[in-house]
C-alpha positions as CSV (number, residue, x, y, z in Angstrom):
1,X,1.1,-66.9,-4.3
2,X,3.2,-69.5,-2.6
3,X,2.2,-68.6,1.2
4,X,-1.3,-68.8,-0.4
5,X,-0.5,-72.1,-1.4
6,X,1.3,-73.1,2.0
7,X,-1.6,-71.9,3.9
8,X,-4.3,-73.8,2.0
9,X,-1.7,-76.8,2.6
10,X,-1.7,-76.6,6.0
11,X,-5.2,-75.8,6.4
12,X,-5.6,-79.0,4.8
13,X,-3.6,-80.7,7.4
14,X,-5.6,-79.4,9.6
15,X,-8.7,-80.6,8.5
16,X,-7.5,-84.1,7.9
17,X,-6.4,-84.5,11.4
18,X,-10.1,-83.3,12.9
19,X,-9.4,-80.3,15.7
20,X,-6.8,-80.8,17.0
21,X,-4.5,-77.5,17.9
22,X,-1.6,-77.2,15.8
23,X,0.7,-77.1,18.6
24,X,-0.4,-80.3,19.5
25,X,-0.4,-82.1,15.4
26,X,3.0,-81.1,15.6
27,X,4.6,-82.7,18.5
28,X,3.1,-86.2,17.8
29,X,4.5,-86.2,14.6
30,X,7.9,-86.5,16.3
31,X,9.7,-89.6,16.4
32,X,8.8,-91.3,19.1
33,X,12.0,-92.7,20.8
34,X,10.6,-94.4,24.0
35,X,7.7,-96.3,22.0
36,X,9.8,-97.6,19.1
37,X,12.8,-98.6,21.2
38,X,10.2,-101.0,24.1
39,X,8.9,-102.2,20.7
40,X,12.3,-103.8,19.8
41,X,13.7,-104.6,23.4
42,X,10.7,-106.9,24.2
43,X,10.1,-108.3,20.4
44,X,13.8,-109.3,20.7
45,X,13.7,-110.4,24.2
46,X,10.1,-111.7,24.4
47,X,9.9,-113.4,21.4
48,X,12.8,-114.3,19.8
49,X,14.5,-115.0,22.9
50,X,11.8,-117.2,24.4
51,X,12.5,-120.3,23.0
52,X,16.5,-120.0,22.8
53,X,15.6,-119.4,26.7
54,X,13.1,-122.8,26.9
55,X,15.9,-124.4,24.9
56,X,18.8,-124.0,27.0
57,X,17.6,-123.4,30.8
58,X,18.4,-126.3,32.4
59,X,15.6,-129.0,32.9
60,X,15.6,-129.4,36.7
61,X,14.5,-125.8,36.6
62,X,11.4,-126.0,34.5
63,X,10.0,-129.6,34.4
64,X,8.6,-130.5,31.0
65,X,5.3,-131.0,33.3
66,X,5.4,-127.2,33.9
67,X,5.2,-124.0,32.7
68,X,9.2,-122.6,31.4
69,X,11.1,-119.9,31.4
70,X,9.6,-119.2,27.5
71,X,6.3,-119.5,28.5
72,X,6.9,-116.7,31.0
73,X,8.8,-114.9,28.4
74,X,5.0,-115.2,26.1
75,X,2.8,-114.1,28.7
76,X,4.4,-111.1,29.6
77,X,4.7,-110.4,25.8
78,X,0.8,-111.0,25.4
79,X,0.6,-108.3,28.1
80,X,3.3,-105.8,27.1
81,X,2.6,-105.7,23.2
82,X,-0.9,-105.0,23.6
83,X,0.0,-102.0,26.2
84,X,2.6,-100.8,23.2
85,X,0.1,-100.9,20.3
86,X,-2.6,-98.8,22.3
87,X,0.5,-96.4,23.3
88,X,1.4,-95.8,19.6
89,X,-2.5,-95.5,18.3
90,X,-2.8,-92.4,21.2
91,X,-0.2,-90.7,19.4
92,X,-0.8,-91.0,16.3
93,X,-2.1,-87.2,14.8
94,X,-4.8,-89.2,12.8
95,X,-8.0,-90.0,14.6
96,X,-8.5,-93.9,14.1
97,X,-11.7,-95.6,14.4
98,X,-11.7,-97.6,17.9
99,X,-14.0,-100.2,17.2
100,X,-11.8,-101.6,14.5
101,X,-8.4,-100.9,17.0
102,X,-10.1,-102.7,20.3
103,X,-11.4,-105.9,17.6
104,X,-7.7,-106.4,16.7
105,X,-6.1,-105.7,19.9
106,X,-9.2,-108.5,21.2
107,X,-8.0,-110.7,18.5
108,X,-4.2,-109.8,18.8
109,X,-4.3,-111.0,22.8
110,X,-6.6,-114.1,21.5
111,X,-4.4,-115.3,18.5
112,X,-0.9,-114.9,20.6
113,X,-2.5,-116.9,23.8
114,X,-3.5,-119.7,21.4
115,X,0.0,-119.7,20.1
116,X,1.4,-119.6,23.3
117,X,-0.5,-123.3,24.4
118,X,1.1,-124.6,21.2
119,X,4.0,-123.7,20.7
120,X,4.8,-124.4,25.0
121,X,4.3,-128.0,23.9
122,X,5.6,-127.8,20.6
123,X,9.1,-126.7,22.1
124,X,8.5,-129.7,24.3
125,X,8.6,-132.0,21.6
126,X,11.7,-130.4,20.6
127,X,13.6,-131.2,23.6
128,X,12.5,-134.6,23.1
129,X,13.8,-135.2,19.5
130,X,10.9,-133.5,17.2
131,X,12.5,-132.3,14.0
132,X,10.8,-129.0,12.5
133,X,12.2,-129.4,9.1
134,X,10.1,-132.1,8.9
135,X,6.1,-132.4,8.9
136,X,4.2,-134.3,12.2
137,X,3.8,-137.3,10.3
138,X,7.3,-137.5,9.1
139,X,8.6,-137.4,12.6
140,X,10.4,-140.4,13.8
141,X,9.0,-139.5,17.8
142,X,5.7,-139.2,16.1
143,X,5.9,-142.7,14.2
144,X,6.0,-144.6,17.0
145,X,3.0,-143.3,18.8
146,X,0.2,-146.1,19.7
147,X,-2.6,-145.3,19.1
148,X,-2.2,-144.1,15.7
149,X,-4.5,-141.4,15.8
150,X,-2.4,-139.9,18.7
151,X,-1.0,-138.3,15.6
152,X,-4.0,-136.6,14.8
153,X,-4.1,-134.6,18.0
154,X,-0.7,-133.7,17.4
155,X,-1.4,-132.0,13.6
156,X,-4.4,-130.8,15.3
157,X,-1.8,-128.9,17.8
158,X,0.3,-127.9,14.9
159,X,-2.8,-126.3,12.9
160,X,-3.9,-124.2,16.7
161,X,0.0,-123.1,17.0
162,X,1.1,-122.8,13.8
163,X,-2.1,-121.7,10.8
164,X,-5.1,-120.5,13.1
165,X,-2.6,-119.1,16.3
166,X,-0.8,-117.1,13.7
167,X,-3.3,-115.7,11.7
168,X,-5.1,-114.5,15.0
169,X,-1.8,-112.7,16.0
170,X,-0.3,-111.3,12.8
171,X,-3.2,-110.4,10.6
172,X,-4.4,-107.8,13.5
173,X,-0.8,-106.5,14.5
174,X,-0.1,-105.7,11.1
175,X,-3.3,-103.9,10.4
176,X,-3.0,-102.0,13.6
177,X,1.0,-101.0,12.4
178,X,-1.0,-100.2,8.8
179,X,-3.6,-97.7,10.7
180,X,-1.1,-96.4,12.5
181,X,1.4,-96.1,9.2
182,X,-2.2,-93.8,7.4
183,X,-2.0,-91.4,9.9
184,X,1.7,-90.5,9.8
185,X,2.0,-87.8,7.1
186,X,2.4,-84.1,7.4
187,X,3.0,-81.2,4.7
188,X,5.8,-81.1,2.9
189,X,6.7,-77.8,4.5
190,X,6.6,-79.4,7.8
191,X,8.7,-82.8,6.2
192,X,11.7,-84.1,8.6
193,X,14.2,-86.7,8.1
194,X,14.4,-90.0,10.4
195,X,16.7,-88.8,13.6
196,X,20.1,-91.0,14.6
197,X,18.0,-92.7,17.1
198,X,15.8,-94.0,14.2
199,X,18.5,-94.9,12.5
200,X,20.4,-97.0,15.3
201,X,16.8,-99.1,15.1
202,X,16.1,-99.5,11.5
203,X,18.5,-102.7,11.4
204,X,16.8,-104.1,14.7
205,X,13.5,-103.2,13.8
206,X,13.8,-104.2,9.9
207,X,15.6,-108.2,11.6
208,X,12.8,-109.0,13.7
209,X,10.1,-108.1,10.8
210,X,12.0,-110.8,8.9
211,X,12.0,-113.1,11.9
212,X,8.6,-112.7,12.3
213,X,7.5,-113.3,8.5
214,X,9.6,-116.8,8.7
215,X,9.0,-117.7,11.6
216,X,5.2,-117.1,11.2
217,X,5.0,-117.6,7.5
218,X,3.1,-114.5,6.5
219,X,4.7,-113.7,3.5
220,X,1.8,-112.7,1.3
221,X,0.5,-110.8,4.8
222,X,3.7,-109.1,5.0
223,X,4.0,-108.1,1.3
224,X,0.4,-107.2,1.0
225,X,1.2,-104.7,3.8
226,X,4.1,-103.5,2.2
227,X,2.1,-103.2,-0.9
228,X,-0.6,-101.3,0.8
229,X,2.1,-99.0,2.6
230,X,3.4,-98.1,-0.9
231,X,0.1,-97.3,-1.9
232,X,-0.6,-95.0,0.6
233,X,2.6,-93.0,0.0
234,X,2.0,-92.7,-3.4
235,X,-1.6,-91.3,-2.9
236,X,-0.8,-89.1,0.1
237,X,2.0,-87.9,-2.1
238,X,-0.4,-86.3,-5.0
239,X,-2.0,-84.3,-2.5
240,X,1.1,-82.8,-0.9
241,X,1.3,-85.2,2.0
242,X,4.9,-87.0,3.1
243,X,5.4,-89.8,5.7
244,X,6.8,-88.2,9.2
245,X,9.9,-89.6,10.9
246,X,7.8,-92.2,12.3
247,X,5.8,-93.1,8.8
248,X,9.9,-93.4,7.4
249,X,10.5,-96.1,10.2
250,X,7.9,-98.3,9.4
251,X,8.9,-98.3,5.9
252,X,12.4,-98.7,5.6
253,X,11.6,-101.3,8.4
254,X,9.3,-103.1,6.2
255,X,11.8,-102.3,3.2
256,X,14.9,-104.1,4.7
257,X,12.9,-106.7,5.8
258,X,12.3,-107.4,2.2
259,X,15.9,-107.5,1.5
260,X,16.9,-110.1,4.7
261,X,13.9,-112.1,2.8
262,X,15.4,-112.1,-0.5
263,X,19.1,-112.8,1.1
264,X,17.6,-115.9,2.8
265,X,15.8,-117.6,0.3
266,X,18.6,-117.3,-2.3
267,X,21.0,-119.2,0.6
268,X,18.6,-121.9,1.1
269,X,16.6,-122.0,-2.3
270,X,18.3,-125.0,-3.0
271,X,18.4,-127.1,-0.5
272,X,15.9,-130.0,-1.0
273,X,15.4,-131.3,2.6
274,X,13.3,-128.0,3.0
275,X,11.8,-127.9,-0.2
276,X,9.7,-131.2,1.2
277,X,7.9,-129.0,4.0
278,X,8.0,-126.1,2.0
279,X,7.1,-126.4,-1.2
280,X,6.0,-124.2,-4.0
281,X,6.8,-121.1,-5.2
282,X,6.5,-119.5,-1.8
283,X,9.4,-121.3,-0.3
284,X,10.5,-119.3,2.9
285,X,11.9,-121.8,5.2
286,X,11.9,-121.3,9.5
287,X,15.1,-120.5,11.4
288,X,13.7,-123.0,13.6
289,X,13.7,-125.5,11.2
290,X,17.2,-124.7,10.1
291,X,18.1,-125.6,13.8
292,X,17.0,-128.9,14.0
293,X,18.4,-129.6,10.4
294,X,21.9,-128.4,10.3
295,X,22.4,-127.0,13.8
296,X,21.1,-130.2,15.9
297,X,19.8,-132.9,14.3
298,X,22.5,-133.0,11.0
299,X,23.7,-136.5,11.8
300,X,20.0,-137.7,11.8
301,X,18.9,-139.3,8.6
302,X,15.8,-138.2,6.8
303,X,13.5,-141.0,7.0
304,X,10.8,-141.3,4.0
């Protein structure tokens, strides 16, 4: 009675992943090492390190008049995550639909670009004395701009880089990682922990996630992910289905995320400089913004 059961189980697996061989169901549900570890050498290096790069190379190197080292840094990330995301979608056992995948990856490359243009000048403004704790019009470099509605460009800037930049970039990458995250389940039978190597990238891989929902200020995009993850678990769950090494990853990933969130808005829940530009119940301030507040610009006064 139980083979009968474990063979109507994987018969089932079979059936839910198309026609593919077994042979071949079962070696992409390993983890995959390579993908995972380019994934968090070039978010940590192409991303987060771009603007601690445009920050402290040397001006004579990269005139504020040109292209820097950062913007570099973003174009060959527009280029390389892209590459990554299409990588991980070919190995995933579950056939996707490709018209949805090529619309985000469109959007992905679209939304990043725009981000790039702003923040290139944004980080520009930065070198000059722009404070990101505070808002564009709060800015003492942006009070003394003639004509006033100079100022008006600039916000413009800030809603390209900052609202529609980021929404074009996250909303697809995360839905691409949530594809991806359906089709990484196997029987129970055929159920395998996370290997070391996984484990050596969780904390990596579960830091940049948070960097990534501060920094971009996704929070209900990140949690409505998590949510949706969840979800999925539980529902693949009733009909014998588990996440694979690589469905585990994304998870915990997503889970300790959560708990560098949590960390970081109890540290800095009550600090009322940042409760001005972030206000409301969803208070999750930048990093960013905690650098030009108590890294940088601490001996500045707040003007009102």
């Amino acid at each position: 009675m139980r083979k009968r059961q474990n063979c109507a189980m994987h018969a089932a697996f079979l059936t839910r992943h198309g026609s593919r061989e077994t042979d071949s169901c079962l070696r992409k549900t390993q983890f995959h090492m390579d993908l995972w570890c380019c994934f968090t050498l070039q978010n940590w290096l192409l991303d987060f390190g771009r603007p601690l790069v445009m920050i402290f190379c040397p001006l004579e190197w990269f005139p504020l008049n040109k292209p820097s080292a950062g913007d570099y840094f973003h174009m060959l990330y527009n280029i390389t995550t892209p590459f990554l995301l299409l990588k991980l979608i070919e190995r995933s056992p579950k056939t996707l639909p490709r018209s949805a995948v090529y619309l985000c990856i469109i959007t992905f490359v679209m939304g990043a670009s725009i981000h790039l243009v702003g923040e290139s000048i944004s980080h520009r403004l930065l070198l000059s004395g722009y404070q990101l704790h505070l808002s564009v019009r709060e800015n003492p470099i942006m009070k003394n701009l003639r004509p006033k509605t100079l100022i008006d460009s600039f916000e413009l800037l800030q809603y390209y880089d900052e609202s529609l930049g980021h929404c074009m970039w996250y909303v697809p990458l995360f839905l691409i990682l949530f594809l991806y995250f359906t089709g990484c389940f196997t029987i129970v039978k055929a159920e395998k922990t996370m290997p070391i190597s996984a484990w050596l990238l969780l904390a990596p891989s579960g830091l940049y996630y948070w960097y990534l929902v501060t920094e971009g200020q996704i929070f209900i995009l990140f949690i409505f992910t998590f949510f949706a993850m969840m979800a999925t678990v539980v529902h693949q769950k009733r009909k014998g289905f588990l996440p694979n090494s690589n469905g585990l990853f994304l998870l915990y990933s997503f889970s300790l995320s959560l708990m560098f969130l949590t960390i970081w808005v109890a540290c800095l829940w009550n600090d009322k400089v940042l409760r001005r530009k972030y206000p409301g119940v969803m208070y999750i301030p930048e990093p960013w913004a905690i650098y030009t507040l108590h890294l940088r610009d601490k001996h500045m006064p707040l003007t009102d």
